[in-house]
C-alpha positions in Angstrom: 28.5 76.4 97.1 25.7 74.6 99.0 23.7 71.5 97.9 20.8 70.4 98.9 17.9 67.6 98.3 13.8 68.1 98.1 13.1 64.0 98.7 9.2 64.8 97.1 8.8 67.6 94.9 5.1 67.8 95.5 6.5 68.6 99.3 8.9 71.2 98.3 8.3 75.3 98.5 8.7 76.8 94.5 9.9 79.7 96.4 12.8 78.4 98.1 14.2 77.3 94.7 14.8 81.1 93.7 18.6 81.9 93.0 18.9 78.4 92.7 20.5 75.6 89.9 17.7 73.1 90.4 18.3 69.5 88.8 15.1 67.4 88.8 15.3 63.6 88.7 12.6 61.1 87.8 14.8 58.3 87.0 11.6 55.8 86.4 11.3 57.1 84.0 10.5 61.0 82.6 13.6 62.2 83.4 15.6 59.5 81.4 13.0 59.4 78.8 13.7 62.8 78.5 17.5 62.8 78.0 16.7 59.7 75.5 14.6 61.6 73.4 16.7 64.8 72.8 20.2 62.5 72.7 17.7 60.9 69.6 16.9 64.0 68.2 14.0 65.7 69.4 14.8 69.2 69.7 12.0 70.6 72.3 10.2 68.6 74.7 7.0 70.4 76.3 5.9 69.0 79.9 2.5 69.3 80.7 0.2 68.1 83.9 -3.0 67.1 82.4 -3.8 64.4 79.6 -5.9 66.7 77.9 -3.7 69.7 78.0 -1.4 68.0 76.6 -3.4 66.4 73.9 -4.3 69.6 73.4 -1.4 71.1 72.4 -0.1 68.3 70.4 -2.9 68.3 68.4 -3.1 72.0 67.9 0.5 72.3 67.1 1.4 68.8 64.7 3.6 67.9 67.9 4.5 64.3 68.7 2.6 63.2 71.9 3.6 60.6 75.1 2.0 60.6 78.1 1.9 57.9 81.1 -0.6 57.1 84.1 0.4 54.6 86.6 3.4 53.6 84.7 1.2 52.5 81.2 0.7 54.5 78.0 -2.4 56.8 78.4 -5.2 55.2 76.5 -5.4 56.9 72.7 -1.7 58.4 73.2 0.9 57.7 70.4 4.0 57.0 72.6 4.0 56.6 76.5 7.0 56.6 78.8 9.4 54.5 78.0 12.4 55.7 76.8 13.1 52.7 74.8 9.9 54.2 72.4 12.0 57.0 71.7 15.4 55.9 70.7 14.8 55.9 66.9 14.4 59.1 67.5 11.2 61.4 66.0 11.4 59.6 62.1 8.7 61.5 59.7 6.8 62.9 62.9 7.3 66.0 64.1 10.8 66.8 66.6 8.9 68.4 69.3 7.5 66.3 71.9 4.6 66.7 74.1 5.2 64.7 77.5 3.0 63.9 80.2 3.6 61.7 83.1 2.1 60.8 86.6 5.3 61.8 88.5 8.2 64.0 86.6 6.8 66.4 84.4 5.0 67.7 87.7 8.1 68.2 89.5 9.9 69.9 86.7 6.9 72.8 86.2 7.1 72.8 90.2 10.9 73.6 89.5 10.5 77.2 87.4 11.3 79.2 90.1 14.2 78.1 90.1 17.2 80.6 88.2 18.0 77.3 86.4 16.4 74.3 86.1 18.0 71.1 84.4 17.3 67.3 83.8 18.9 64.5 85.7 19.1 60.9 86.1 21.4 58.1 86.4 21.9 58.5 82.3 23.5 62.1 82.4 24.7 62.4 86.0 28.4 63.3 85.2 27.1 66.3 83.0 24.6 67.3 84.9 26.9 67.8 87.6 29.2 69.2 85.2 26.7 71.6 84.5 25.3 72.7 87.2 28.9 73.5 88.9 29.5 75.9 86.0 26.1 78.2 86.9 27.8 78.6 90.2 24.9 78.9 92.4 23.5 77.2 95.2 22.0 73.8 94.1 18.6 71.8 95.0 18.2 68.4 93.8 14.8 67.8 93.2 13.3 64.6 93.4 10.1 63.7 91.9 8.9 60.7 94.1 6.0 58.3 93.2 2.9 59.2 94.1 3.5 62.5 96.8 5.7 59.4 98.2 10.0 59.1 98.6 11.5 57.1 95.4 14.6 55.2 95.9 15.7 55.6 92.7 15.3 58.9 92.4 17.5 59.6 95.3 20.2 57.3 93.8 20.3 59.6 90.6 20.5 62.9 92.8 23.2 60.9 94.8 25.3 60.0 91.8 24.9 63.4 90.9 26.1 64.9 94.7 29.2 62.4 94.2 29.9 63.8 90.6 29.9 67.3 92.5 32.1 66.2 95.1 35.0 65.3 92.3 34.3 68.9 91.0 34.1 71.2 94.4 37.8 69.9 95.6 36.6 70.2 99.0 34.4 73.9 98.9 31.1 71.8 98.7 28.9 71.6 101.5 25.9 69.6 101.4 23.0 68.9 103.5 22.3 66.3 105.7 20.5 64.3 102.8 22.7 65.2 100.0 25.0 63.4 101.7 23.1 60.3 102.9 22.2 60.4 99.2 25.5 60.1 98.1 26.6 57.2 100.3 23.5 55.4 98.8 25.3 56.2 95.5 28.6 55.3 96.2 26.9 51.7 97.8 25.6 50.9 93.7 28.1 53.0 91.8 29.0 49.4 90.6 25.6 47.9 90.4 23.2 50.6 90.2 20.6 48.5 88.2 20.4 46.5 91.8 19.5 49.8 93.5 16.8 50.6 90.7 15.2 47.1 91.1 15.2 47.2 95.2 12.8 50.4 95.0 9.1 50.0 95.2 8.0 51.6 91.7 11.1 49.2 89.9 9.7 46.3 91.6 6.0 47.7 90.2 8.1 47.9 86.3 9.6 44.9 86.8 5.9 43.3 87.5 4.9 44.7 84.0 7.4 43.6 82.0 9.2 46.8 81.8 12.6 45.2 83.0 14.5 46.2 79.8 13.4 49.9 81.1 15.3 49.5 84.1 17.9 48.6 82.4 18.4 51.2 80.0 18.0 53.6 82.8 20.7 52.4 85.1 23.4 52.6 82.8 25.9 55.6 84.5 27.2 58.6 82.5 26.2 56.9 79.5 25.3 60.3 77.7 26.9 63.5 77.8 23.2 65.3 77.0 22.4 67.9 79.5 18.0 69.4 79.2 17.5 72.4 80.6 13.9 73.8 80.8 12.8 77.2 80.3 10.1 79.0 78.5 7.8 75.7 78.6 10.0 73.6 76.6 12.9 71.2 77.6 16.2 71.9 74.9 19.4 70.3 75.2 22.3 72.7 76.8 24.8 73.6 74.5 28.0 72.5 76.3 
């Protein structure tokens, strides 16, 4: 099995994702507001691009909305993107989500080529690997980035996720030259690896707006066992 990393997912080619397990990471913070959200009880989660697509749909439907611009709540929006908003899970609303966000949704719908595409971050990184070794196929992780730009953070969650594959493949892995300069980066913070999320440029932007309990919540390894997998528009938790 080969594994390999996309550093941007604006950069990547959706065809060279075909016959592929991708896992797509936005670690600050749509992936692992994503895996919060369904581990609370949300049952579908829709990504969309644009604001008002989304609003859109969430209006038209009764769905729940979030949505995120430069790492703030969109202006009028019920929830944004932290996943701190959505650990009481969906209460009296409805349990579909409507998510928009300025990085991660993007590189998930850039993902659907893709045979399968799932959800990672630091959160899930154990079953995500777990996962995507039982689809035996090729894998691309898929990093979101900031901006068009490389994210350290995502490349520590693909990186975690390359070492949890590593424990899995018993030596028939082979990984590309990033994958594995990922997972050294990983295996740097496995102890620590809030310090890695704070050393990258968009945690030092959270941590100037008072988001530091975010970073927090999103550095804490293996701490769920939820897998999201995306198809069909919506993002559903894998039935393991």
């Amino acid at each position: 099995m080969n594994v390999e990393m996309i550093p941007v997912a604006a950069a990547a080619d959706p065809a060279g994702l075909r016959g592929t397990t991708a896992v797509v990471f936005d670690v600050l913070r749509a992936t692992s507001t994503i895996i919060t959200a369904l581990a609370a009880g949300y049952r579908c989660i829709y990504p969309v691009s644009g604001a008002g697509e989304a609003a859109a749909l969430a209006a038209g439907r009764g769905y729940a909305l979030a949505g995120e611009r430069g790492g703030e709540k969109i202006p009028g929006f019920p929830l944004g993107n932290s996943p701190l908003e959505f650990l009481a899970g969906p209460g009296d609303g409805s349990d579909v989500l409507v998510l928009t966000t300025s990085n991660g949704t993007g590189a998930i719908l850039r993902s659907v080529q893709a045979e399968r595409v799932l959800i990672g971050a630091v959160l899930n990184a154990g079953a995500v690997a777990s996962a995507a070794w039982r689809e035996k196929r090729d894998i691309i992780l898929v990093c979101a980035g900031s901006g068009g730009r490389f994210a350290l953070e995502d490349a520590l969650g693909a990186g975690f996720v390359a070492e949890e594959l590593v424990k899995l493949a018993s030596g028939s892995l082979v990984m590309d030259d990033m994958t594995m300069a990922v997972r050294d980066l990983a295996l740097y913070y496995r102890a620590r690896p809030l310090a890695g999320l704070d050393l990258g440029q968009h945690g030092r932007k959270l941590l100037t707006m008072g988001r530091e309990e975010d970073l927090r919540w999103c550095a804490q390894l293996n701490k769920y066992s939820v897998v999201p997998f995306f198809a069909r528009g919506c993002i559903k938790a894998l039935q393991l």
